[in-house]
Residue, then its C-alpha position, 0 to 999 in steps of 0.5 A: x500500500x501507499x499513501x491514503x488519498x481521500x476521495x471527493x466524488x461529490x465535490x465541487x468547486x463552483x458548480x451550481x448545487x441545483x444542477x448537478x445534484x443531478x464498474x478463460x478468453x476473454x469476452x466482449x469489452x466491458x464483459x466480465x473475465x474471471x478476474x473483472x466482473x462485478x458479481x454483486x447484486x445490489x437491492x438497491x451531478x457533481x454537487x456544489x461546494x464551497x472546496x476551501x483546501x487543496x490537494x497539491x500540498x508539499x506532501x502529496x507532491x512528494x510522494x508521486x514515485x516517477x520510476x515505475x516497475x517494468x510491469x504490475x507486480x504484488x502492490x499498487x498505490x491505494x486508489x485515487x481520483x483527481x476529483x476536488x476535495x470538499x470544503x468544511x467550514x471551520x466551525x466546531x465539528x462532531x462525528x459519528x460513527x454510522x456503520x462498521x462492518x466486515x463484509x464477506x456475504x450479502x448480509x447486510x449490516x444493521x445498526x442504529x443512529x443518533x443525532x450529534x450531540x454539542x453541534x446544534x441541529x441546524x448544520x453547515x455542513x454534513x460530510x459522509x466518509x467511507x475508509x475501506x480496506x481489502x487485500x487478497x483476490x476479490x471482484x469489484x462489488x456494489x452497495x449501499x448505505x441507509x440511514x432511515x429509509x433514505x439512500x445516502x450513499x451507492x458505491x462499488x469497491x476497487x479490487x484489490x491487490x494481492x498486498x492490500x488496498x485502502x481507499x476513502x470516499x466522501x460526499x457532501x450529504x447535507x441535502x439529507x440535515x432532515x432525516x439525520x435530525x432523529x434517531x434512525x435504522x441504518x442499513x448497509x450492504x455491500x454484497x460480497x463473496x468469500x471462498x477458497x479463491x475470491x479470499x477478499x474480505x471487505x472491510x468498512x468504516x463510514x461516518x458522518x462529521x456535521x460541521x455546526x453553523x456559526x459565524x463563519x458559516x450559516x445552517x445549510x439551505x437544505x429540504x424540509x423534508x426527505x421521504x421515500x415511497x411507502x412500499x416503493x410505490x406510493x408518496x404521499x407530501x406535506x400538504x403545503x409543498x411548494x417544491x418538490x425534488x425526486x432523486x433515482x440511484x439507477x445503477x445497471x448491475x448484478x453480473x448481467x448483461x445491463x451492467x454493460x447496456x451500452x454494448x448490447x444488441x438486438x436478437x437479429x445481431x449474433x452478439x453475447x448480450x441482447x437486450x430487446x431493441x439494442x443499447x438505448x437507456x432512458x430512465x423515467x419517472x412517472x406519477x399516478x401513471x403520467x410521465x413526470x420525468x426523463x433522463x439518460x443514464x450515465x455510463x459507469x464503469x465499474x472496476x472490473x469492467x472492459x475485461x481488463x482490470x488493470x484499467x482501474x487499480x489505482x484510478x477508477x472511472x467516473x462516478x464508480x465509487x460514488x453513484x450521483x441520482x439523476x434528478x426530476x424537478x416535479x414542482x410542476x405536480x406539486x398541485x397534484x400531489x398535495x392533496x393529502x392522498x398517497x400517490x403512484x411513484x414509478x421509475x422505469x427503464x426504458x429499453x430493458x426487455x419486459x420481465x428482464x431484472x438488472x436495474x435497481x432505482x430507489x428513490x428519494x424525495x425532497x420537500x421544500x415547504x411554505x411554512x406559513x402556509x397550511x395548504x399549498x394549492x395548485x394545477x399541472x398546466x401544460x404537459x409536452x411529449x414528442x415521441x420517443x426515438x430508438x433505432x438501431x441499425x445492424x450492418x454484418x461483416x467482417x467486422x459487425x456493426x450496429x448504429x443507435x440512435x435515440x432521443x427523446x424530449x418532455x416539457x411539464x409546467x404547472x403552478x402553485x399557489x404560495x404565501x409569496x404569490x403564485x409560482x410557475x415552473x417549467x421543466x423541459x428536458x431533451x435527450x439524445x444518444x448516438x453510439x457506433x459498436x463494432x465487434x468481429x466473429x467471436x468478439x475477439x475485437x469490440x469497440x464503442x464509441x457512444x456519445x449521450x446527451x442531457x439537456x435540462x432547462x427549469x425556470x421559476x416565475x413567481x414574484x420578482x425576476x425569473x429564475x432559470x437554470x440550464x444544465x446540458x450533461x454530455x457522457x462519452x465512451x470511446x473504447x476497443x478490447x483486442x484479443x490477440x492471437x498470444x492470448x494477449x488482452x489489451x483495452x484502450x479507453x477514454x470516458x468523459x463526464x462533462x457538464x455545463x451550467x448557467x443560473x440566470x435571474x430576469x434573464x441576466x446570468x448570475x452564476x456559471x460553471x463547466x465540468x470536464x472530468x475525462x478518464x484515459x487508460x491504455x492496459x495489456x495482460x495476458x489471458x488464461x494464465x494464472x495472475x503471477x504470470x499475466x505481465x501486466x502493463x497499464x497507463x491511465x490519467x484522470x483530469x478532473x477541470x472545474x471553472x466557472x464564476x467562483x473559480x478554477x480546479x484542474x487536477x491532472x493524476x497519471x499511473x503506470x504499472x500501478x505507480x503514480x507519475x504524475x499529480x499537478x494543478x495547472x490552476 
């Protein structure tokens, strides 16, 4: 092991909080070998914060090695991203402990919480930390954490060496102040497997440090309310909600063929993994059966992913250890859904075959009330759909190919009736996808490159100037696995998360932001021989940049064989 470095996949520098809040031969890229799949099940945008440290201290410089070993030996440096870290105000803090447990099975550890006690109730700040250890030989897996009924936190593990790894994750999780004000059961699962040959026992620690408000730091603007459905399906809101937020953890996981839904295909192409129509994901929510919201996935990949996981030991892709929730704004239902009755929640995913599992979305709610208000009336006014577009075309050949193409766009608007007068809002969102996939006879070469958009656009018109915020989210993949006739595997691939937003007032912008989180590995083992004799070569870099009107992060982290080379700022 090497130096402990602190992750913050949910950190952001100037980023808008209400934009972004919102892993034998070998088989098709991004497939599982024996080594690289991730076999959990699991039951189940980067968020605005002030960063007030950074990582390029003397020390963190210092321990950059720049003699890497001629190929991955027993050991690498413990797992990293370049992503910012957070910010915590320098008020009084205290911390607690939520779980810690050893995971060897898919039991899931059960515990209890209690509030904070010489740190008030009214935080500036919440910070989750997950430390985790694991040595020997172990999958990738998924999982979890609930504190009440509410998901705080999804992750997935990076696998370890054979010496032993350590990592650290924290999230800004001040969004759920409302749920961590009682006592609480706390859940936690990551599900795992133990035997005489996967022998990694996953070793966990998470805790909560809330940041108490004082005069440096004032309580956190954060949602009355957090709920969840009653059974999974039913939402019944304060009757005097004037904004309501839904928040779905979808993960594609479980070992499947939707862990890579990305490269799959349709019955007529002779490809591994088919799934009905093709590649096209679309993850939608709907209330009382009327579709309320739309979105595209993010692409994850998780550590054991494109057959080769010499890609991610040390820098994993984005978002594999914190999984971000897609938001919908359902304000405009707002009207609807206060009439002190419960109501249907459902998400979906489209393009998953009728009956096939493989996707799991819990949901969060969050309120927003007007306290001085005991009944918050008000009416959906406007509802636009055009219609959904999924079309992929099959090409054979020598080298297969299928082109997919898809989008689709929904507009909802409705109002509500407020102690500070009436508030419309309108939320419009438009989707749009294009991939290319290649693949030859017995998918010894597979490539992808896909791009996927997600543009979303929710303004507020009440009293006063009105308020818009535009986010347009843009995932990409560009990636092959060749297999060659030495029984040599090699992966090369970049995937790139990027965002833009912009807040303006009365058409007037008053904040910014620009995300560009691109990851990049080049890695090359030999197959079906044991792991002592795969002789292993692997670069990989992750440069995380973040500008806008509150300024500028961009980080730049380089390993090869497993050894960091490089970790610069070029701010």
């Amino acid at each position: 092991m090497r130096s402990r470095i602190v992750m913050s996949m949910l950190a952001g520098v100037v980023l808008v909080a209400s934009t972004l809040l919102g892993a034998s031969p070998a088989p098709a890229a991004g497939r599982p070998t024996a080594e690289a799949t991730s076999s959990a099940e699991s039951t189940s945008s980067a968020e605005s914060t002030s960063a007030e440290s950074t990582p390029f201290s003397a020390e963190a410089a210092s321990s950059v090695e720049p003699a890497p070993p001629a190929e991955f030996g027993t050991d690498w440096h413990d797992p990293l991203t370049a992503a910012p870290p957070i910010g915590k105000p320098a008020t009084r803090s205290c911390q607690v402990t939520v779980a810690e447990a050893q995971f060897r099975d898919f039991t899931p550890y059960r515990g209890a919480y209690a509030p904070p006690r010489g740190c008030g109730d009214r935080w500036s700040k919440v910070v989750l930390r997950l430390d985790g250890k694991v040595r020997g030989r172990q999958f990738d897996r998924l999982g979890y954490l609930h504190v009440g009924d509410v998901e705080i936190f999804r992750t997935s593990t990076p696998e370890p060496s054979p010496d032993g790894i350590e990592w650290s994750v924290e999230k800004d999780v001040t969004r759920y102040s409302d749920t961590f004000r009682q006592n609480r059961d706390v859940e936690m699962l990551i599900g795992n497997v133990v035997d005489d040959t996967y022998t990694g026992v996953i070793d966990v620690r998470a805790t909560l440090t809330f940041y108490a408000a004082g005069r440096t730091a004032r309580p956190a603007a954060t949602p009355d309310r957090v709920l969840t459905l009653a059974d999974g399906t039913t939402l019944t809101t304060p009757r005097n909600s004037e904004r309501i937020v839904a928040e779905v953890y979808a993960t594609g996981s479980g070992g499947g063929c939707e862990e890579y839904w990305y490269l799959t295909v349709p019955e007529s192409a002779p490809y591994s993994c088919k799934a009905g129509k093709g590649p096209y994901r679309e993850v939608q929510i709907k209330v009382d059966g009327r579709l309320a919201g739309i979105a595209a996935p993010f692409p994850t990949v998780w550590t054991g992913g494109w057959s080769n996981p010499f890609l991610w030991y040390v820098i994993p892709g984005p978002r594999a250890f914190d999984v971000k929730p897609i938001e919908y704004d359902l304000t405009p239902f707002a009207g609807l859904l206060n009439d002190g009755r419960p109501h249907r929640v459902d998400v979906s995913v489209v393009g998953v075959p009728e009956g096939q599992a493989g996707w799991s979305a819990p949901v969060n709610v969050l309120v927003w009330q007007d306290t001085k208000s005991a009944r918050v009336t008000g009416a959906l006014t406007a509802h636009k759909e055009t219609g959904l577009a999924n079309s992929s075309t099959y090409t054979p050949g020598s080298e297969h190919r299928l082109d997919t193409e898809g989008g689709h766009r929904l507009t909802v608007a409705g109002y509500v009736n407020t102690s500070h007068g009436r508030v419309m809002t309108t939320v419009s969102r438009t989707l749009a996808t294009t991939s290319a996939h290649r693949w030859t006879d017995g998918e010894n070469t597979d490539g992808l490159q896909a791009v996927w958009s997600d543009d979303e656009s929710v303004t507020a018109d009440g009293r006063g100037p009105d308020r818009t915020t535009r986010t347009r989210r843009t995932y990409t993949m560009d990636g092959t696995t060749t297999l060659g006739p030495d029984d040599r595997l090699r992966s090369v691939l970049t995937l790139g998360d990027r965002a833009t937003a912009v807040e303006s007032r009365g058409g007037r912008r008053t904040a910014w932001s620009r995300l560009d989180d691109t990851y990049t590995g080049d890695a090359t083992y030999t197959a079906n021989v044991p792991r002592d004799q795969r002789h292993a070569l692997a670069t990989t870099s992750e440069r995380y940049r973040l500008n806008g009107s509150s300024g500028c992060y961009d980080r730049n982290i380089v390993t090869v064989q497993g050894v960091l080379t490089r970790d610069g700022s070029d701010c």
